[in-house]
KOLKELUM-200915 format. One record per residue (C-alpha): residue number from 1; residue in three letters; chain; x, y, z. Coordinates in pm, whole numbers. Example, Ala and Ser with C-alpha at 12.3 -4.5 7.8 and 13.67 -1.06 7.14 Angstrom:
% residues 2
SITE    n  res  chain      xx      yy      zz
SITE    1  ALA      A    1230    -450     780
SITE    2  SER      A    1367    -106     714
***
This chain:
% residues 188
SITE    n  res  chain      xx      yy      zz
SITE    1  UNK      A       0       0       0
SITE    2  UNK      A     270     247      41
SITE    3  UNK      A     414     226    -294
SITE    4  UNK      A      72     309    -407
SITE    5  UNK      A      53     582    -199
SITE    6  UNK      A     370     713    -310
SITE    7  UNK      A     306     716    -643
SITE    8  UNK      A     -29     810    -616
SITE    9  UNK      A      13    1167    -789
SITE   10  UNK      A     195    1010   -1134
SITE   11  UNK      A    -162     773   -1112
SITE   12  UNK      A    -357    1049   -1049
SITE   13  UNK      A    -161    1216   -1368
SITE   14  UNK      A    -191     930   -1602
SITE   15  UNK      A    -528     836   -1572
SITE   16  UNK      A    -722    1173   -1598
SITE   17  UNK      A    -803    1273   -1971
SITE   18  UNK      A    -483    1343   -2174
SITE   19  UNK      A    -688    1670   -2335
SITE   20  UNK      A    -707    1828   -1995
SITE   21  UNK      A    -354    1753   -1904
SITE   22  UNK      A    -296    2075   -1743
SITE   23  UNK      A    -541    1993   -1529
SITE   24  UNK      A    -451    1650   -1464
SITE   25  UNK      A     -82    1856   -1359
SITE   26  UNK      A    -281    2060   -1126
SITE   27  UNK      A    -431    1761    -972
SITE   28  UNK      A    -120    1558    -928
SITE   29  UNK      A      54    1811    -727
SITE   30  UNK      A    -265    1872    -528
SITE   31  UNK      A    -220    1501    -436
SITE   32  UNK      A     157    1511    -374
SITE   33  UNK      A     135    1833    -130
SITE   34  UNK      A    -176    1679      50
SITE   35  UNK      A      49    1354      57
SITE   36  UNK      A     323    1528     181
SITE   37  UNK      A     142    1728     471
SITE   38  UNK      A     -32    1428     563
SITE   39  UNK      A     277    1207     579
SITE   40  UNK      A     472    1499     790
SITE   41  UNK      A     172    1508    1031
SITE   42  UNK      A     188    1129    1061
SITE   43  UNK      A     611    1185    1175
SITE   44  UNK      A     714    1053     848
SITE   45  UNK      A    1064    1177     791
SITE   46  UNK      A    1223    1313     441
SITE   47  UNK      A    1343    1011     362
SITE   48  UNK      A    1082     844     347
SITE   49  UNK      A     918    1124      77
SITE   50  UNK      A    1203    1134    -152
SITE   51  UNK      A     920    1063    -453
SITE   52  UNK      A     685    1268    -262
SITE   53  UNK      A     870    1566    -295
SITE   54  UNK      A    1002    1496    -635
SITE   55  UNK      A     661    1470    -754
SITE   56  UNK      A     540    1804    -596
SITE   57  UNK      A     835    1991    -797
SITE   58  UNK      A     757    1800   -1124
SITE   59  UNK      A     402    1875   -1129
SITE   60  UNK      A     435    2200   -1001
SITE   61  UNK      A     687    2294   -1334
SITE   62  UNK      A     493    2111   -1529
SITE   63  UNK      A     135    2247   -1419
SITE   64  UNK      A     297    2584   -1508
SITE   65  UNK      A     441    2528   -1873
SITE   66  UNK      A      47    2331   -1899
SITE   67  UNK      A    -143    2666   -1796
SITE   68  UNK      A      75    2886   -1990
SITE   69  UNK      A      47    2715   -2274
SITE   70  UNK      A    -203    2407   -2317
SITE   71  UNK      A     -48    2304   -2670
SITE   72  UNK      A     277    2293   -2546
SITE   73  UNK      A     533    2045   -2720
SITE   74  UNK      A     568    1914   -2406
SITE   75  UNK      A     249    1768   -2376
SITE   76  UNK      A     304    1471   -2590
SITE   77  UNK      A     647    1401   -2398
SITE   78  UNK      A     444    1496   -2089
SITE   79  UNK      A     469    1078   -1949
SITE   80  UNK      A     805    1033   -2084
SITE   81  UNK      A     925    1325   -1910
SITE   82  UNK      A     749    1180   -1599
SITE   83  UNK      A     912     831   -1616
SITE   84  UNK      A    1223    1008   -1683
SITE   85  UNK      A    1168    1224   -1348
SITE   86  UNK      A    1122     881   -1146
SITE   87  UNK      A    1448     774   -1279
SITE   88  UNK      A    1646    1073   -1203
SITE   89  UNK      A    1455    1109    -839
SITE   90  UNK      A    1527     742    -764
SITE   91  UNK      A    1886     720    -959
SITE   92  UNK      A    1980    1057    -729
SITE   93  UNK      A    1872     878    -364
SITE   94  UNK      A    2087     548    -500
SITE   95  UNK      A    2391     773    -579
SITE   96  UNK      A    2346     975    -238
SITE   97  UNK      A    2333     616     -42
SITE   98  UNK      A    1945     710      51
SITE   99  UNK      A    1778     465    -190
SITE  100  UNK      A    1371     570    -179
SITE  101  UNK      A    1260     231    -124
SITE  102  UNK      A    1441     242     242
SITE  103  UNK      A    1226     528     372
SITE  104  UNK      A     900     293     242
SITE  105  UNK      A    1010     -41     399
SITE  106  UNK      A    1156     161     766
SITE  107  UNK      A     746     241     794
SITE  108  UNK      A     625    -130     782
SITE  109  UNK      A     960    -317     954
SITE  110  UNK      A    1093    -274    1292
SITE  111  UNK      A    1375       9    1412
SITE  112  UNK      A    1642    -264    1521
SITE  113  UNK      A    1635    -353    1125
SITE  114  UNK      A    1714     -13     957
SITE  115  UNK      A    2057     -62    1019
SITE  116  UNK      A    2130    -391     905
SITE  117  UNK      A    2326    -469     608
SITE  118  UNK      A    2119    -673     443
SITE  119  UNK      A    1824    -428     492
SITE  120  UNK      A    2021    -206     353
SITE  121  UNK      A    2135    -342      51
SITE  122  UNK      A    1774    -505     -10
SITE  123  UNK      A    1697    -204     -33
SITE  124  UNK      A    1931     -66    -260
SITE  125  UNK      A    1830    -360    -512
SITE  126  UNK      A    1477    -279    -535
SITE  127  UNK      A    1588      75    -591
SITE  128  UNK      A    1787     -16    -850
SITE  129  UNK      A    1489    -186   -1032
SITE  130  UNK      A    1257      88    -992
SITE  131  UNK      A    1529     336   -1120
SITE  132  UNK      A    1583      91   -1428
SITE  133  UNK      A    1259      70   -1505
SITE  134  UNK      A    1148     379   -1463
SITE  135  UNK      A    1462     461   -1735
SITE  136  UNK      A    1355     215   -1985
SITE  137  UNK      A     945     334   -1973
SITE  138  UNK      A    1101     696   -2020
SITE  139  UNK      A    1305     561   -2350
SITE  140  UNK      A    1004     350   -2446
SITE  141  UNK      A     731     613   -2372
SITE  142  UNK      A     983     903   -2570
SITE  143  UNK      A    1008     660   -2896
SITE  144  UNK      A     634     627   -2876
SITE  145  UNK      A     560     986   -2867
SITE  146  UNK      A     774    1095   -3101
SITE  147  UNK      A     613     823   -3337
SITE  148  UNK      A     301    1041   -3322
SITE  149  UNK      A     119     792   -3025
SITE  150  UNK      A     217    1014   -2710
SITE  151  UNK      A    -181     894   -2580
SITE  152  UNK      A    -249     614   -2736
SITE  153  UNK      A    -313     250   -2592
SITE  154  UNK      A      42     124   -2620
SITE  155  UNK      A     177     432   -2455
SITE  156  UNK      A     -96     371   -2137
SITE  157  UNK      A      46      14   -2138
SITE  158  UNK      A     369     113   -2139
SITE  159  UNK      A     315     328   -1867
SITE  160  UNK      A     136      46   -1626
SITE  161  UNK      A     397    -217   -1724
SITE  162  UNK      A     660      23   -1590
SITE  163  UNK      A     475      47   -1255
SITE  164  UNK      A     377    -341   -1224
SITE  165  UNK      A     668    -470   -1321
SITE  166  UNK      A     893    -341   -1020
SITE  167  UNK      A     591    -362    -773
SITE  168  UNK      A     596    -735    -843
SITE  169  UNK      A     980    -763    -838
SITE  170  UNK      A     994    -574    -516
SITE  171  UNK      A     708    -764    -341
SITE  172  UNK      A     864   -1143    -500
SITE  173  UNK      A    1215    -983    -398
SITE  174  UNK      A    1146    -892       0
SITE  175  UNK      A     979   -1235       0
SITE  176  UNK      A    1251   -1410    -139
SITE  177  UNK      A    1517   -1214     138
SITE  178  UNK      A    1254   -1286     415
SITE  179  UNK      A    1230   -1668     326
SITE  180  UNK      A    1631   -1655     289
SITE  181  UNK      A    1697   -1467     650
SITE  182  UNK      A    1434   -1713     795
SITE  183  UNK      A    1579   -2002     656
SITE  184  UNK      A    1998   -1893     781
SITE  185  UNK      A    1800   -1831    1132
SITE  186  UNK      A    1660   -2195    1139
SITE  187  UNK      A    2004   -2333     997
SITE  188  UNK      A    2256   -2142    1274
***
């Protein structure tokens, strides 16, 4: 639930009418501010809104270029440019050693864990995924606009497979570590 939460503005974004997109901008950084303040007031720390945050700025520039002009060129790149975003928001925690995925799991798994290596470097794997797929929808989701099908079917499909594809990795992964540190635990 809290990677849906997370990217809940980028849904919010995709799935509202591609013809009222600067609306659809407005309304995706709506979410990610009300997101943010409601996280904050819950005591959820910064690093645990690295997309959060992220999100607000990119919808905020991009509600801006959308209002002041509506037939923008950027429209049609408009989800490429937000894939692309995800990349560079997720491939910037990685590189700072504050992959966004750690802030997610330290709200569902208990304090004595945060510091563990293999915690740790879980995940830095899963943020690694995201970041690569997020890439590879951007490239995808680019050649498909500038083929003349920015809002088309395919593009929409593109767009899901680059969320469900590292949702399922990350939930198969953590299962897969879990079943690993249980199994070591039973063994020593």
């Amino acid at each position: 639930m809290s990677y849906l939460r997370t990217f809940l503005p980028w849904i919010v974004f995709a799935v509202l009418p591609s013809g009222s997109w600067q609306w659809g901008a407005l309304a995706a950084l709506v979410v990610a501010v009300a997101l943010i303040a409601q996280q904050m007031r819950a005591g959820t720390g910064f690093d645990a809104l690295i997309i959060e945050l992220g999100s607000a700025a990119f919808f905020a520039v991009l509600a801006v270029i959308a209002f002041a002009d509506p037939h923008s060129g950027v429209h049609d790149y408009s989800a490429a440019l937000s894939s692309g975003t995800l990349a560079v928001i997720a491939g910037i925690s990685l590189a700072v050693g504050k992959p966004f995925t750690l802030g997610i799991a330290k709200r569902t798994t208990p304090r004595e864990v945060w510091g563990l290596k293999p915690f740790i470097r879980t995940n830095v794997v899963i943020t690694a995924v995201w970041t690569a797929a997020f890439a590879v929808t951007a490239v995808v989701l680019a050649v498909v606009a500038h083929a003349g099908n920015a809002h088309s079917t395919p593009a929409t499909l593109v767009q899901i497979a680059g969320f469900v594809v590292p949702m399922l990795f990350t939930v198969r992964y953590v299962a897969h570590v879990q079943a690993k540190a249980k199994a070591q635990q039973l063994a020593g």
